[in-house]
Each structure stands twice: as C-alpha cells, then as structure tokens.
Residue frames as a rotation matrix with the C-alpha (Angstrom) as fourth column:
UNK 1
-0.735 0.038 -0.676 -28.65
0.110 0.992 -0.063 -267.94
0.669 -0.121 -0.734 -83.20
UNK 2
0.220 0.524 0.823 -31.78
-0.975 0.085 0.207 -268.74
0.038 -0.848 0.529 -80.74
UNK 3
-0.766 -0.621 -0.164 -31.66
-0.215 0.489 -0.846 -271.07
0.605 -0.613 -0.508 -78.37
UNK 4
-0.240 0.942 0.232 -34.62
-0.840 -0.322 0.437 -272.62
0.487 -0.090 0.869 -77.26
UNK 5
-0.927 0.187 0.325 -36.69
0.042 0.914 -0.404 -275.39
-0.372 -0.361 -0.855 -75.58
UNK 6
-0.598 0.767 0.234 -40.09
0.695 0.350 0.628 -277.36
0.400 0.538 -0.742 -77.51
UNK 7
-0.154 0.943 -0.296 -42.32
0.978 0.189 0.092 -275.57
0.143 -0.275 -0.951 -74.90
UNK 8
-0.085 -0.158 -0.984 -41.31
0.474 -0.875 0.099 -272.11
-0.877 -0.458 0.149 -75.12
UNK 9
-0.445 -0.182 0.877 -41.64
0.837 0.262 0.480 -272.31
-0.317 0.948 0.035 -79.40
UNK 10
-0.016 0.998 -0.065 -44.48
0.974 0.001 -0.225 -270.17
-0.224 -0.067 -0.972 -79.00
UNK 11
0.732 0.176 -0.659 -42.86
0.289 -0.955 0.066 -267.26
-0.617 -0.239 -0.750 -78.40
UNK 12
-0.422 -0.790 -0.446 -41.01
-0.049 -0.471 0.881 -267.09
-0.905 0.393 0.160 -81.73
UNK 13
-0.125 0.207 0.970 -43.50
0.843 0.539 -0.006 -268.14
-0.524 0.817 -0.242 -83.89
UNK 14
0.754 0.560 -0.342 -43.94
0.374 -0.795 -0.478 -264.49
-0.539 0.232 -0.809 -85.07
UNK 15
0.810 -0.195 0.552 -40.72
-0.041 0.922 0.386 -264.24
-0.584 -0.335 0.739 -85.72
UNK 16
-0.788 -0.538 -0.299 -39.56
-0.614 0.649 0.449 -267.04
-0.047 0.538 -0.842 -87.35
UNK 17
0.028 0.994 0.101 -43.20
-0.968 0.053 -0.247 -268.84
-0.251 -0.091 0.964 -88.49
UNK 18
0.433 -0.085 -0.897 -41.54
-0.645 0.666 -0.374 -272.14
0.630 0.741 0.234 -89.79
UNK 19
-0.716 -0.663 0.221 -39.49
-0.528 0.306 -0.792 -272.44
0.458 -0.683 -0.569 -86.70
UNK 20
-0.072 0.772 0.631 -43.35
-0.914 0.203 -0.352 -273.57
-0.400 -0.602 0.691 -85.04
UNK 21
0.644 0.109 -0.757 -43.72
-0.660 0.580 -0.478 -275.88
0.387 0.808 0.445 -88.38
UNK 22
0.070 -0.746 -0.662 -40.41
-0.422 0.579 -0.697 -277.76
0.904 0.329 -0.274 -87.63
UNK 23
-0.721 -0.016 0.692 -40.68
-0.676 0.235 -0.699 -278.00
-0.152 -0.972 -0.180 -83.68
UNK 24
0.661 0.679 0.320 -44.52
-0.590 0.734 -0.337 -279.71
-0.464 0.033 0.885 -84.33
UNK 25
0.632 -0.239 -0.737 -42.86
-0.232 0.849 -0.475 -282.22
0.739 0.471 0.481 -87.03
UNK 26
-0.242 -0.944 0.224 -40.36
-0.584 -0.043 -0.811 -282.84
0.775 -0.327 -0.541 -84.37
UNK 27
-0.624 0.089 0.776 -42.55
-0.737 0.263 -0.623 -283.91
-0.259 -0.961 -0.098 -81.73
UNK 28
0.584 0.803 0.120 -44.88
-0.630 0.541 -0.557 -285.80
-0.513 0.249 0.822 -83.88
UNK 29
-0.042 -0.877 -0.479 -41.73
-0.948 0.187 -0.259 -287.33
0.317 0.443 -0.839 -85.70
UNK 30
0.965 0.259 0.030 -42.38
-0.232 0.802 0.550 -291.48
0.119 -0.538 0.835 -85.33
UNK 31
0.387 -0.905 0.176 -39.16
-0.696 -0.162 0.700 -292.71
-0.605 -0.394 -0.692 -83.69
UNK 32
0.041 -0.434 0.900 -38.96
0.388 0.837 0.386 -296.01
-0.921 0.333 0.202 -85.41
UNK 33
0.951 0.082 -0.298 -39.19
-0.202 -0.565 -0.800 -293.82
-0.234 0.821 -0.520 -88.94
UNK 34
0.504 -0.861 0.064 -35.31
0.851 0.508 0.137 -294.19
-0.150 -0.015 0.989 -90.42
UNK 35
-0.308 -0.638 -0.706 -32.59
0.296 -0.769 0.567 -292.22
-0.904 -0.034 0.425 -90.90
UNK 36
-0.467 -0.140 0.873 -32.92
0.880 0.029 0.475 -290.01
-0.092 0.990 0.109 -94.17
UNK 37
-0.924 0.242 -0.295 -35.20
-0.252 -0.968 -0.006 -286.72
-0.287 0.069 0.955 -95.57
UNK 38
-0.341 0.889 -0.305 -38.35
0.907 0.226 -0.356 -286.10
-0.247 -0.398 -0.884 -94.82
UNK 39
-0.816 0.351 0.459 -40.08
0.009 -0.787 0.617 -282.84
0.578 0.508 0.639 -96.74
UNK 40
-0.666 0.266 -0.696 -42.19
0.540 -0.472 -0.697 -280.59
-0.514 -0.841 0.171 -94.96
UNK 41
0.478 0.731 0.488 -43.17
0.526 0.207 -0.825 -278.98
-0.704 0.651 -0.285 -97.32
UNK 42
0.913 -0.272 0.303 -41.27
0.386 0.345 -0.856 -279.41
0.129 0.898 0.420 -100.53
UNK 43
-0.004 -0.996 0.091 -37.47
0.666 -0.070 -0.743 -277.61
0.746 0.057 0.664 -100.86
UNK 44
-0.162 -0.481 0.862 -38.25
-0.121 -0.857 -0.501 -275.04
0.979 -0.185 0.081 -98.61
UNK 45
-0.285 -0.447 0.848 -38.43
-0.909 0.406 -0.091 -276.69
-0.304 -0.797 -0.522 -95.42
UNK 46
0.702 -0.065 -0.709 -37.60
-0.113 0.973 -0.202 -280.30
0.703 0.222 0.675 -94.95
UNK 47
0.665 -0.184 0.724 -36.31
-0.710 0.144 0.689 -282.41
-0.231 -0.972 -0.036 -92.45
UNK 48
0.288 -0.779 -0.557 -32.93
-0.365 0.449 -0.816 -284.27
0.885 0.438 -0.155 -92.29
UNK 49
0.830 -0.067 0.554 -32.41
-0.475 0.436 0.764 -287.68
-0.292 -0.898 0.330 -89.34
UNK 50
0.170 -0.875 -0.454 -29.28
-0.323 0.386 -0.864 -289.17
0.931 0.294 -0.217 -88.63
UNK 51
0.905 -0.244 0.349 -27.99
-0.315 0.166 0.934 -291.16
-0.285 -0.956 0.073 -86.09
UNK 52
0.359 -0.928 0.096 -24.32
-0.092 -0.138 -0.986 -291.16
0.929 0.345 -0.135 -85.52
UNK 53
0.407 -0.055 -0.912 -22.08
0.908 0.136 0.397 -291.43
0.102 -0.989 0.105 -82.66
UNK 54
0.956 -0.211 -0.202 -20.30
-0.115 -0.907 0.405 -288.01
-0.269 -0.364 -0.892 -81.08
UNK 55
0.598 -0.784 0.168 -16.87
0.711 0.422 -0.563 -287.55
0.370 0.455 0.810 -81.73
UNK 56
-0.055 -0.542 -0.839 -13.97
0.625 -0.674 0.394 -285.18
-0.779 -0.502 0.376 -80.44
UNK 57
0.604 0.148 -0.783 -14.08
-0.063 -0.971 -0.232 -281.52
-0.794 0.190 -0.577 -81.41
UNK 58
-0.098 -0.880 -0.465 -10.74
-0.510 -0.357 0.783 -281.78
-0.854 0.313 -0.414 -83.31
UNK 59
-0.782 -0.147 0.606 -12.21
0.205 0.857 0.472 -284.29
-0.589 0.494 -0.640 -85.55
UNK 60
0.071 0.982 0.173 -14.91
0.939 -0.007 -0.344 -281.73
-0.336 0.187 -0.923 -86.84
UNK 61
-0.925 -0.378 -0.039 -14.51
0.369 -0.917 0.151 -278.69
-0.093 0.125 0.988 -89.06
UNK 62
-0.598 0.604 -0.527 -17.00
0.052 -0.627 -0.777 -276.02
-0.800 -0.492 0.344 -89.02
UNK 63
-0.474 0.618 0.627 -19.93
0.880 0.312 0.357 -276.03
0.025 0.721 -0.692 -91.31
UNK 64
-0.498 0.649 -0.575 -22.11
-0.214 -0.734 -0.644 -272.83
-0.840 -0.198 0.504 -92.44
UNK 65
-0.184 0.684 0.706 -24.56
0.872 0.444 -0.204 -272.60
-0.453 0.578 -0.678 -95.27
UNK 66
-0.973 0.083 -0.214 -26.07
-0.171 -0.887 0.430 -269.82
-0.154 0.455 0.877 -97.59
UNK 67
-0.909 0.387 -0.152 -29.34
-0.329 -0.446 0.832 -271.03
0.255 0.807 0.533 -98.61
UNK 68
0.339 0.636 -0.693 -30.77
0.333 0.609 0.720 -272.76
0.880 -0.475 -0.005 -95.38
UNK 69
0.037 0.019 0.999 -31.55
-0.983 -0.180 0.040 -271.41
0.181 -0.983 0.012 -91.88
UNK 70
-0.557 -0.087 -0.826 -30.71
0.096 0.981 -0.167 -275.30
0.825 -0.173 -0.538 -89.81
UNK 71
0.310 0.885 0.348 -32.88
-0.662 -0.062 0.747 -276.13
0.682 -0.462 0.567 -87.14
UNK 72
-0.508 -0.736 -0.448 -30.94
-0.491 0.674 -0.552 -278.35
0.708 -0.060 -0.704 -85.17
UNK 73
-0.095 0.621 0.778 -32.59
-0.914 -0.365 0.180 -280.88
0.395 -0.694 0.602 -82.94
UNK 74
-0.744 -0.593 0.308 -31.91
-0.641 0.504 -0.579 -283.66
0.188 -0.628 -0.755 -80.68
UNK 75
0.405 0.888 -0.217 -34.25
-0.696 0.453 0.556 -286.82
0.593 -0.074 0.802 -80.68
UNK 76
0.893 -0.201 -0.403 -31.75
0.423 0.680 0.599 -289.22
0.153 -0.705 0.692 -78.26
UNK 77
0.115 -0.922 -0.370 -28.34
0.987 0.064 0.149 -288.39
-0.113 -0.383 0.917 -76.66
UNK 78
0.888 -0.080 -0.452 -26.96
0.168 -0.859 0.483 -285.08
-0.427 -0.505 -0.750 -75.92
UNK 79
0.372 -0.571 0.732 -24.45
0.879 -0.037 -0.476 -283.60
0.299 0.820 0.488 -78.31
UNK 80
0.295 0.019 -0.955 -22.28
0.372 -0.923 0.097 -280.39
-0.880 -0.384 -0.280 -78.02
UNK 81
0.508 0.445 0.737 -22.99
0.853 -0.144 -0.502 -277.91
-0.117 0.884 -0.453 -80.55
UNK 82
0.197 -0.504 -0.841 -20.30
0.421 -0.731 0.537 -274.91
-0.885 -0.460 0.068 -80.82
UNK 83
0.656 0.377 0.653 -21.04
0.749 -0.426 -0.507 -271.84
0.087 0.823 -0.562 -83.34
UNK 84
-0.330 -0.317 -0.889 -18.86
0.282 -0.932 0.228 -268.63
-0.901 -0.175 0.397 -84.38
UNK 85
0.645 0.563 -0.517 -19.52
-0.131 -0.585 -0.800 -266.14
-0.753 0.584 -0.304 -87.01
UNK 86
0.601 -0.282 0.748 -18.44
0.630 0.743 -0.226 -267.61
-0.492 0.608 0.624 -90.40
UNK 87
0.796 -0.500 0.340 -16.92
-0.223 -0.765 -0.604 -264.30
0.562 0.405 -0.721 -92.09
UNK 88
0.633 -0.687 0.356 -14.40
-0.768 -0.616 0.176 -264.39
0.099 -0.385 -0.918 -89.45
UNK 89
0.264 -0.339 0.903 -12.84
-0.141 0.913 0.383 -268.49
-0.954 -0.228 0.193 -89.76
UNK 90
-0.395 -0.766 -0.507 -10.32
-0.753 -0.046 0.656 -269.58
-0.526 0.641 -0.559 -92.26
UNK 91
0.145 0.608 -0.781 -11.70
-0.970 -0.066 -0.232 -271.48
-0.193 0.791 0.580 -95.27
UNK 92
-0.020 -0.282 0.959 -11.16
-0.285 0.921 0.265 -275.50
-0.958 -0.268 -0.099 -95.28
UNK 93
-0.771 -0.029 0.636 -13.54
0.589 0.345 0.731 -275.80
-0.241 0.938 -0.249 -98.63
UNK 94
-0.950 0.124 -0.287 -14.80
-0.110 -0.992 -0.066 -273.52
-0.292 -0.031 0.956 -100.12
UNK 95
0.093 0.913 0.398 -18.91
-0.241 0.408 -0.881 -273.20
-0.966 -0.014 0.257 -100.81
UNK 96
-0.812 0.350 0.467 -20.41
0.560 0.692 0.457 -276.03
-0.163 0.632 -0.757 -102.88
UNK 97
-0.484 0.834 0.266 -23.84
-0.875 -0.453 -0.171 -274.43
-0.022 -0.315 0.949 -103.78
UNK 98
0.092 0.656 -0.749 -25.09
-0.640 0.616 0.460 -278.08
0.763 0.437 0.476 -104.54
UNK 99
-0.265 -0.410 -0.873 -24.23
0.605 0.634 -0.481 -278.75
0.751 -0.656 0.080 -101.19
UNK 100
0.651 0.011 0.759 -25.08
-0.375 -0.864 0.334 -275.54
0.660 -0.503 -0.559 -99.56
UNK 101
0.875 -0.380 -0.300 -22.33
0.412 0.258 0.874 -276.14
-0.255 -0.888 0.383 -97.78
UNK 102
0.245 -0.962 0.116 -18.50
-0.385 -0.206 -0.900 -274.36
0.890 0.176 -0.421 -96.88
UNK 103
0.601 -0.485 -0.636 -16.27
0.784 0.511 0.352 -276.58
0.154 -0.710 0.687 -94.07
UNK 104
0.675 -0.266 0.688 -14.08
-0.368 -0.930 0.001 -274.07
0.640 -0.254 -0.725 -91.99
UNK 105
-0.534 -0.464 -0.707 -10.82
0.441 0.560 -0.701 -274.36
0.721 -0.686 -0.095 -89.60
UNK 106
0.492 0.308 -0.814 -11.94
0.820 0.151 0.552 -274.38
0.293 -0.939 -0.179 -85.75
UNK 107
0.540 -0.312 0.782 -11.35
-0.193 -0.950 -0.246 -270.90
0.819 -0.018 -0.573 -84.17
UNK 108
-0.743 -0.668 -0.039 -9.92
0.093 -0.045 -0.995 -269.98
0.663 -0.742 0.095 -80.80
UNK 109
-0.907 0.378 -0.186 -12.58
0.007 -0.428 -0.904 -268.67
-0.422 -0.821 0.385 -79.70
UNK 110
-0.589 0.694 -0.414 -16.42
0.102 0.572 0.814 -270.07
0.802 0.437 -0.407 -80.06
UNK 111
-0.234 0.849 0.474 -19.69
-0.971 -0.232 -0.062 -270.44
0.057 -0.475 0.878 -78.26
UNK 112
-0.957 0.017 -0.290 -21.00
-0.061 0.965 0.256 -273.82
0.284 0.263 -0.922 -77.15
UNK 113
-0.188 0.744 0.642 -23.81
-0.973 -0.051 -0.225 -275.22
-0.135 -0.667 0.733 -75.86
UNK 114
-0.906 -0.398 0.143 -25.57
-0.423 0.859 -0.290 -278.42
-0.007 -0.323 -0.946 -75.33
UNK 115
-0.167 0.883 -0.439 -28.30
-0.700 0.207 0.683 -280.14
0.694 0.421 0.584 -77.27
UNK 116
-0.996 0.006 0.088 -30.18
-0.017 0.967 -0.254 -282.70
-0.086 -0.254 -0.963 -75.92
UNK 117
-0.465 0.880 -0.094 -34.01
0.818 0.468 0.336 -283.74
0.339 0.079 -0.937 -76.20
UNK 118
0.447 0.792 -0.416 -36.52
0.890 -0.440 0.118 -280.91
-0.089 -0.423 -0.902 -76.06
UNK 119
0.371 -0.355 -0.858 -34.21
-0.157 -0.935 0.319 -277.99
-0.915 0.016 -0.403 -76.58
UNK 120
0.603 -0.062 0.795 -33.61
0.773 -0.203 -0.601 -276.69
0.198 0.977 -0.074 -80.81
UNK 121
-0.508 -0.658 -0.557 -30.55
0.278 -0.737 0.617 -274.21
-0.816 0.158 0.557 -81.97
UNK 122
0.795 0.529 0.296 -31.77
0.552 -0.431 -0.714 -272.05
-0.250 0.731 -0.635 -85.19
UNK 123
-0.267 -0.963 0.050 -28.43
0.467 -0.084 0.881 -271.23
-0.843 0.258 0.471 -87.04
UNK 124
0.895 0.142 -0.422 -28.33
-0.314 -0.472 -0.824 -268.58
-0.316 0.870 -0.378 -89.70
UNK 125
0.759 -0.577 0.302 -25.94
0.625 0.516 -0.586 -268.91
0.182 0.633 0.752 -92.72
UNK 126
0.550 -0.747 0.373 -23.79
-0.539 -0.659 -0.525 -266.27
0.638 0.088 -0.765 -91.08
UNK 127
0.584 0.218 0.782 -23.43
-0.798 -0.017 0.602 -268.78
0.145 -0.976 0.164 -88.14
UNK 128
-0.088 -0.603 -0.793 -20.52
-0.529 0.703 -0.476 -271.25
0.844 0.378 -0.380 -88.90
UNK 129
0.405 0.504 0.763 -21.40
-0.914 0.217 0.342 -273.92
0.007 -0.836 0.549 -86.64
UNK 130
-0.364 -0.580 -0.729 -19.78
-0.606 0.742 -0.288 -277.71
0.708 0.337 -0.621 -85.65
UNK 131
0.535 0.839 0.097 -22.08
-0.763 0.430 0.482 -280.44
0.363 -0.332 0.871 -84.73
UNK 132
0.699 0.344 -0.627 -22.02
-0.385 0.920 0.076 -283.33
0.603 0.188 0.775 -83.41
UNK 133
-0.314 -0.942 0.117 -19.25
-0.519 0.067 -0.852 -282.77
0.795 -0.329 -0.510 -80.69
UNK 134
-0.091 0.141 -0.986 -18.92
0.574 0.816 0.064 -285.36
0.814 -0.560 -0.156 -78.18
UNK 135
0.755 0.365 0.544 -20.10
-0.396 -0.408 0.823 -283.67
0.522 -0.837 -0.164 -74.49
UNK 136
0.145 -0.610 0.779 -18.11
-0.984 -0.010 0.176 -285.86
-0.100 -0.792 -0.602 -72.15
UNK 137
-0.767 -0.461 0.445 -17.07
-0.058 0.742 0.668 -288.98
-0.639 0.486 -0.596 -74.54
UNK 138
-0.755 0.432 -0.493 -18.49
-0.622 -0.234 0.748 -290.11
0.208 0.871 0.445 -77.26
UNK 139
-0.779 0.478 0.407 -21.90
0.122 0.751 -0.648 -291.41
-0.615 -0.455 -0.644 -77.43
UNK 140
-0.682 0.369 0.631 -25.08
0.719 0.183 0.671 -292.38
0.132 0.911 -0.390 -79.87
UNK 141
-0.523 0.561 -0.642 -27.38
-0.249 -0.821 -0.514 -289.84
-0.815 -0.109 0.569 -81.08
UNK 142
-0.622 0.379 0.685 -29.93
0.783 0.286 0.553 -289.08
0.014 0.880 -0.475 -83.19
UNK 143
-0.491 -0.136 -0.860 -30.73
0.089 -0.990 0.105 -286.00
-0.866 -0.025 0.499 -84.80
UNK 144
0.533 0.571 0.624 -33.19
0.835 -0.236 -0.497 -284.20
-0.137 0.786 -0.603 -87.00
UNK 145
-0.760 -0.649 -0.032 -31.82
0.541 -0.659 0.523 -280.85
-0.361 0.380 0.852 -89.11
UNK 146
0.606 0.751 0.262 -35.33
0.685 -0.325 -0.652 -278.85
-0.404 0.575 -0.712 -90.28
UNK 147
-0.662 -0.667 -0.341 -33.84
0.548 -0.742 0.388 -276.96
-0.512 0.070 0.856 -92.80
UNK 148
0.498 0.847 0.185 -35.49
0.778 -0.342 -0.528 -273.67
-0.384 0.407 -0.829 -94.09
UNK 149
-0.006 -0.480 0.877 -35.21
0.919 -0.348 -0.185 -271.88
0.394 0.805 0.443 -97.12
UNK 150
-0.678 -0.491 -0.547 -33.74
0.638 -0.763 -0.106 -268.42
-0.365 -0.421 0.830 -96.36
UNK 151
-0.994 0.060 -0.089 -36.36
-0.075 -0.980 0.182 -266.93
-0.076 0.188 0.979 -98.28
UNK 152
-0.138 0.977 -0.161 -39.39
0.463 0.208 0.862 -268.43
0.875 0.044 -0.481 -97.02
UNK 153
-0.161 0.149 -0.976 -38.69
0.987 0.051 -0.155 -265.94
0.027 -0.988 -0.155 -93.74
C-alpha cells in the first residue's frame, strides 16, 4: 500500500506512472460531474465516483481484487479506510472475475487510516481492504476509485 498526499505525487511517478495520471484526473475532476465511470484511458485505467454515506465497520466485509491496482480517493468527507493482506482472511465470496472482486470476513487485526481530501491510498490485489468506514459517525462522502490494470505497471 502507499499512502500519500496530491502534492507529494511526484515522487512516485517513477514508480507507479499512472498513479500521476489518476491524481491529475482527480484534481481536474468537475465536481458537479455525477456519480458513475469515467475512462481514462479505456479498460486500463478508469475512474469510478460515488457518493454514499459512511457506515459502521461491522457492516462492511473486506474487498480485494486481482486485476486492478484501486486508487482510492476522497473528493468530500473523510472516510476510514482499513487494509490487511488478503491471503491471510477467511473467504465471504469467493472471486467473481466479472467483478474483479472477492468479499472477506473482518480480521482481528488490520491497519487503518484516514482518507479525506488531498490524500490517495494505492491498494494492490494482495491488499484486502474495507472502505467506506464511518470515522466518528456516519457521514456523506464522495469518492473517486482510479482503477489500474495490473499490467499496465
């Protein structure tokens, strides 16, 4: 995982060269735009916006992927974001590939942090990972996802 802020991008673009790509579309990103996907440039990166409210941890199961690196990134409210290493979490559903998605149970033991405007997570597909947790109740957000194919890096 990295762990960044917009103005420090710089120093990964070497890298991770898409990770620059997805930070610009981020800041240039028009707010009033809706919720939905937004290609970048064609399947291998592209941008997913939602706005949702937070919710309690317990009401989220872990999410990982195989065929997309996520970009996670905060355009309003402040979300907590809490990641362990997918090999090691018990299977909810197993992967969809037409979903790139598998749903995990919640470990004991996790990493968190705290999105909020100006600061991006970069999740690999080893990186089982559970958005969208409420911080300190729930409250609205709105979120972009740049996702990039695994083998455009």
């Amino acid at each position: 995982m990295i762990v960044g802020e917009f103005r420090h991008v710089g120093w990964y673009e070497r890298v991770l060269p898409p990770l620059a790509d997805a930070i610009a579309y981020a800041r240039s990103f028009d707010p009033a735009a809706g919720d939905g996907r937004y290609e970048i440039a064609g399947r291998d990166v592209y941008a997913n916006v939602a706005s949702y409210a937070t919710r309690a941890a317990e009401a989220i199961p872990f999410e990982a992927h195989r065929e997309y690196i996520d970009v996670q990134i905060l355009l309003a409210g402040a979300e907590r974001l809490d990641v362990a290493p997918a090999e090691e979490l018990d299977v909810l559903q197993e992967y969809a590939a037409g979903k790139d998605l598998a749903l995990y149970k919640a470990p004991e033991r996790f990493s968190s942090l705290i999105l909020r405007p100006g600061v991006f997570a970069v999740l690999w597909p080893h990186e089982a990972h559970r958005p969208g947790v409420a911080p300190a109740g729930p409250q609205d957000v709105r979120k972009m996802v740049v996702k990039i194919r695994v083998g455009v890096v």
